[in-house]
C-alpha positions in Angstrom: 0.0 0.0 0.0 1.2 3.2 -1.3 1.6 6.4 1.6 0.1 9.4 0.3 1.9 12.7 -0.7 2.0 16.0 -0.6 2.1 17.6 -4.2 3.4 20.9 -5.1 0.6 21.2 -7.6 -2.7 22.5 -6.6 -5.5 20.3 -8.3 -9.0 21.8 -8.9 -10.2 18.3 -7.3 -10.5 18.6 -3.8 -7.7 15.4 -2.1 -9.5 12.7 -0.4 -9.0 12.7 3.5 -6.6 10.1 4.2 -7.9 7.2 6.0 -5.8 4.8 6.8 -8.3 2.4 8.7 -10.6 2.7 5.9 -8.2 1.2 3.6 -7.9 -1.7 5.8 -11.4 -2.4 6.5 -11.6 -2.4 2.7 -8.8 -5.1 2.5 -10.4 -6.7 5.2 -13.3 -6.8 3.8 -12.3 -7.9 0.3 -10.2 -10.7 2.2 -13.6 -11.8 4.0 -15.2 -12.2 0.5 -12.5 -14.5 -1.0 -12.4 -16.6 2.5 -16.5 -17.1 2.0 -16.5 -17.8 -1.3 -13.6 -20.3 -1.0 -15.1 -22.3 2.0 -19.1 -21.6 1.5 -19.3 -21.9 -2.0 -20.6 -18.3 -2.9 -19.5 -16.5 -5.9 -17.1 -13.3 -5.5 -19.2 -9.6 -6.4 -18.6 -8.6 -10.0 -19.2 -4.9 -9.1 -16.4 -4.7 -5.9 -19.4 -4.6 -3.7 -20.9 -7.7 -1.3 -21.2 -11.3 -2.5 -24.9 -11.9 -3.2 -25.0 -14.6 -0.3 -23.1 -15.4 2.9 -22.8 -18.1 5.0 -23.8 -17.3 8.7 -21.7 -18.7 11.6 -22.5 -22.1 12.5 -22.6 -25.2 15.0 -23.6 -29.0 14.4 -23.9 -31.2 17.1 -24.6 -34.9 17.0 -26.8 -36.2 20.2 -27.3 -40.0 20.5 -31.0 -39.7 18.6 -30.2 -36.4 16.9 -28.1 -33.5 14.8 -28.8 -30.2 16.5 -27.9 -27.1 13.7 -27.6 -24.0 15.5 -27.1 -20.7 13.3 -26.6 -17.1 14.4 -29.1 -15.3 12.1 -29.4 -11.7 14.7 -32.4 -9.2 13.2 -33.8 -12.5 10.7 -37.5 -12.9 11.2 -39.0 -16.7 11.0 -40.8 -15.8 7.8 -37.6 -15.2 6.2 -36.2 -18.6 7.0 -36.2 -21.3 4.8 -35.4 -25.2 5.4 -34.8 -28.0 3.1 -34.0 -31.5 4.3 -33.4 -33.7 1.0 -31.6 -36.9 2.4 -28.8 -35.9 4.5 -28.7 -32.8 3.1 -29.7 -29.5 5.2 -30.0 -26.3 3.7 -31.1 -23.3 5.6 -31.6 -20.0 3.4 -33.1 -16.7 4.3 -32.4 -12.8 3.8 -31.2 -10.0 5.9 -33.0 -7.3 5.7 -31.3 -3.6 5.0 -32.4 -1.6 7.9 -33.9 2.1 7.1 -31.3 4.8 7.9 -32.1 8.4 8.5 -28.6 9.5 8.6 -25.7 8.5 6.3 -24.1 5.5 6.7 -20.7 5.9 7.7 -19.3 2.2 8.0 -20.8 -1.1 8.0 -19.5 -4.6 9.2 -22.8 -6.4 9.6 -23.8 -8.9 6.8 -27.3 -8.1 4.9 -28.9 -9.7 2.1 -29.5 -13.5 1.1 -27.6 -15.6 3.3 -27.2 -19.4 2.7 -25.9 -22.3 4.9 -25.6 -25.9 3.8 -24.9 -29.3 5.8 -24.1 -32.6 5.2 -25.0 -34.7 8.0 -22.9 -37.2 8.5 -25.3 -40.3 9.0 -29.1 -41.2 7.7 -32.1 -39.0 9.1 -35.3 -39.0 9.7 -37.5 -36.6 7.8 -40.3 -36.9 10.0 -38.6 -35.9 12.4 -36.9 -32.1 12.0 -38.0 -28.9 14.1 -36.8 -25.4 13.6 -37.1 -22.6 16.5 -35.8 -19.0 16.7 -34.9 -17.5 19.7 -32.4 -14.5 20.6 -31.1 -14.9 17.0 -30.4 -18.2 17.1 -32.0 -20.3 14.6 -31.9 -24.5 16.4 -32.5 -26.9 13.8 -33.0 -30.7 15.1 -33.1 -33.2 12.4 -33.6 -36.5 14.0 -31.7 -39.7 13.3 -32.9 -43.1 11.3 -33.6 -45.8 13.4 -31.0 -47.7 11.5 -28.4 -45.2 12.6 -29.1 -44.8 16.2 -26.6 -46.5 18.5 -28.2 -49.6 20.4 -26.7 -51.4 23.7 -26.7 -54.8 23.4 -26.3 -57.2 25.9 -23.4 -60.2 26.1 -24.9 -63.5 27.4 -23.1 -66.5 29.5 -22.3 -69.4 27.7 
């Protein structure tokens, strides 16, 4: 990255204020857009401005009868939640919505838009069995297990 200078010439157009920490938020942000769209599949902008969809953070657990998906979806309303269970195959997709500014917006860090998050589960499911809830911006997805795939004791016998 290039310091700025001080010219001798005086320009008709009026020199930027130099920002250095805008400069890195912009690399950082450009960064953040590669990372996604190396690990979550999305494509990069074409116009230098957010990648269409995002990946929000997320955990998988696996429970002895169940996978519990929990995303952090802060400011996403329920009707703007969507869930698809095909197979093992979870896919959670909703939107962001921009919020209504009065003033000008003078940085911003927090994700909007569509947003999509996909899981492979790592063992046979039960359709039948899946609920969804939202709760302090947390969507909790539990997608129970097959019977097939749920682990069993079995007891050894004397000879």
């Amino acid at each position: 990255m290039a310091l700025p200078t001080r010219s001798s010439r005086r320009s008709s157009v009026p020199a930027r204020p130099v920002d250095p920490f805008h400069d890195v938020q912009d690399l950082y942000d450009r960064m953040d857009q590669v990372m996604q769209s190396i690990f979550a599949g999305t494509p990069l902008p074409r116009d230098g401005g957010r990648a269409a969809l995002w990946a929000p953070p997320a955990d998988v657990e696996e429970t002895d009868d169940a996978y519990i998906v929990e995303l952090d979806v802060p400011g996403v309303r329920r009707e703007d939640i969507t869930l698809e269970l095909q197979e093992n195959r979870l896919r959670i997709s909703g939107e962001v919505k921009e919020k209504e500014r009065k003033g000008v917006l003078r940085r911003q860090t927090r994700p909007v838009g569509q947003f999509e998050h996909i899981v492979m589960l790592p063992g046979d499911v039960n359709p039948d069995k899946v609920e969804a809830t939202l709760s302090d911006g947390v969507l909790s997805v539990r997608v129970g297990k097959a019977a097939g795939s749920q682990p069993r004791q079995i007891q050894v016998k004397g000879a």
